[in-house]
N, C-alpha and C positions, 0 to 999 in steps of 0.2 A: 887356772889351768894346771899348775903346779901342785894343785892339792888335789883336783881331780884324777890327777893318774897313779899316785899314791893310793887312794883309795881303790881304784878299775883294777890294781895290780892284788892289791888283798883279796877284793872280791875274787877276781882270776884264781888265786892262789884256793882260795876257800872252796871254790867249786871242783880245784883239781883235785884237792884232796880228799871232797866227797865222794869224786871220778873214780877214783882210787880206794877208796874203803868200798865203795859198794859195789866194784869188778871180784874185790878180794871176797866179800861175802857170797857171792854167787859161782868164784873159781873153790872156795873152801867148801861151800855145800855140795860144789857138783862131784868134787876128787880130793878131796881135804886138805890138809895143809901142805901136801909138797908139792905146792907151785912156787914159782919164781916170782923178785919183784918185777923182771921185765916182761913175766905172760902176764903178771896184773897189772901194767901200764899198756900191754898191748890191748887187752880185755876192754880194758878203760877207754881205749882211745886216745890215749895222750902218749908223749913222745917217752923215753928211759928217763933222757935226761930231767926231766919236768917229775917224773915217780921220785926219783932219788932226791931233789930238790924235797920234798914233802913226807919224805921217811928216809931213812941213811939205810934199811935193811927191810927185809920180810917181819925180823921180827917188831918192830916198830908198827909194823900194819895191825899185826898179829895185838899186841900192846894195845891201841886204838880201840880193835875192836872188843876186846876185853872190858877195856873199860867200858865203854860203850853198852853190853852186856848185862854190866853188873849196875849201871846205873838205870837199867829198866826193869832187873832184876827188885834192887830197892823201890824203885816204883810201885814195884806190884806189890810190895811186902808193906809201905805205906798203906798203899788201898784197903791189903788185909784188913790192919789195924784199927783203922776206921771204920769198919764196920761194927757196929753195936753187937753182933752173934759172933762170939767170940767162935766158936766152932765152922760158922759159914768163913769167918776169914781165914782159916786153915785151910780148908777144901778148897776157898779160892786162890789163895796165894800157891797151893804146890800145882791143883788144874791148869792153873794159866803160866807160871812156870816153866813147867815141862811142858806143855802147849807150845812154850815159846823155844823151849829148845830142838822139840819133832819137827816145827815149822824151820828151821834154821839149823842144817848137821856140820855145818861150820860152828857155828855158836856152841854146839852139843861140843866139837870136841877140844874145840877151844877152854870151854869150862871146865872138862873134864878127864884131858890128857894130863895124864901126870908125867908125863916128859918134858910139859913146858915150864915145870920153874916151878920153885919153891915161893918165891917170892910172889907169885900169881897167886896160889894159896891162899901166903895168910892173909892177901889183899882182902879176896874175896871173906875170910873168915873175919878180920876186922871190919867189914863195912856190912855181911850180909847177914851173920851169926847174932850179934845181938838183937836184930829187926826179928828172925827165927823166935829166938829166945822170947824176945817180949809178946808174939803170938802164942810160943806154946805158956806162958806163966797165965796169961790173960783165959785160956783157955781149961786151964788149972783151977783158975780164980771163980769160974763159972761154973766148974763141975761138969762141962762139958767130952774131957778126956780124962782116962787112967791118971790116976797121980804120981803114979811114974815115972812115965814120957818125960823125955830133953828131947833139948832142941837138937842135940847130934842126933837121933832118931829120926828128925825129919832129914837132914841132911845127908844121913846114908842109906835114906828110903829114895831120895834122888839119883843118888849115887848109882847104886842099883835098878833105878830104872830107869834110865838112861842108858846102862850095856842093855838091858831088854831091847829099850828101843833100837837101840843100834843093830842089833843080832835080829831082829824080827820086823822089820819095818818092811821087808819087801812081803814077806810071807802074810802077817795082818799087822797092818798097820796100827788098830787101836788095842793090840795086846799087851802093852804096857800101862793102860787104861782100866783093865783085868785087877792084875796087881795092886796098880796104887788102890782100889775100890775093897782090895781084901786088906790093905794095909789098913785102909781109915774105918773098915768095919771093926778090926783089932786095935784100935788105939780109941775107940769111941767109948767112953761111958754109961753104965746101964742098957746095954743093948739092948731089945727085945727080936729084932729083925735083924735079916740080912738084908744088904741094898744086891740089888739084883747085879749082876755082872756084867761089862758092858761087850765083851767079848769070849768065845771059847776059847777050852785050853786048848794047842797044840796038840796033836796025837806025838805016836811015839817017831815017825818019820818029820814032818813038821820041826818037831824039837832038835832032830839032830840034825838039819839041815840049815838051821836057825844057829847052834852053836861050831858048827864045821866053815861055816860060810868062806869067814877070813882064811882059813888054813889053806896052803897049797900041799899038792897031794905028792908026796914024793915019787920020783919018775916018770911021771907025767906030765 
């Protein structure tokens, strides 16, 4: 009996903490990161005092899901790897990537807020950068890409579209899609075609409505 409630009590603990990371993924996708930890205990359903038990702060959540992030992130850059065509695991490690950060605009700016720490960085740069690296060398190796592609290349091809997606996601949602397909038409080797495009460009209203969005209008 004594050892069973030791365990009931971690289990309990384990699921409040899921409680709690996964109100905060869905309060961050819906209004992004300036919630509170007690609207994500209230989200969750569990009481302040039981949130605070299982993180000391927001940024603690914030932390969590980072890693969390980065460890499906490595995932997918594994999967890359393993593929035998070195060029397919490019197009599928950055496709399902950014796939994964459209699907999730918490995660988007979790990754890519540079207001959250330097130390978030070089995490991600130590754990995700050499996986990068050993896809574009591989991809080198096969004659697949330019031979002058780095790995920083792909990562500020992310970069960069990621604010597309963020700026354009109401207006067409697979416009960021556009891009990455003009990116890997310019980094492919021996082209002879173009890959068809998977969306139009903006016109000239579209575009400024896309990069005006965030701004508030003075005196109004």
């Amino acid at each position: 009996m004594t050892e069973a409630l030791p365990r009931a009590l971690r289990k309990d603990a384990a699921l409040n903490r899921e409680r709690l990371l996964a109100a905060a993924r869905e309060l961050f996708a819906e209004r992004g990161l300036n919630v509170t930890l007690n609207e994500i205990a209230h989200h969750a359903g569990v009481g302040v005092g039981t949130a605070y038990r299982r993180f000391a702060n927001k940024e603690e959540v914030i932390d969590a899901l980072f890693e969390e992030g980065l460890e499906n992130i490595a995932a997918v850059a594994h999967e890359a790897l393993d593929d035998p065509d070195a060029w397919h695991g490019v197009v599928t490690f950055l496709e399902r990537s950014l796939h994964m950060q459209f699907g999730d605009r918490g995660l988007n700016e979790i990754m890519n807020n540079s207001a959250l720490g330097n130390a978030r960085v070089s995490d991600a740069r130590d754990r995700i950068a050499p996986l990068i690296q050993a896809l574009v060398d591989r991809a080198k190796e096969q004659g697949s890409v330019r031979p002058d592609l780095e790995q920083s290349d792909l990562i500020f091809t992310q970069v960069a579209l990621s604010a597309i997606m963020d700026a354009s996601r109401a207006i067409e949602p697979d416009l960021y899609r556009r891009y990455l397909t003009i990116f890997l038409d310019g980094i492919r080797a021996e082209r002879t075609s173009f890959t068809p495009l998977p969306a139009s460009a903006l016109n000239a209203h579209q575009t400024h409505a896309a990069m005006t969005r965030k701004r508030k209008v003075n005196g109004r």
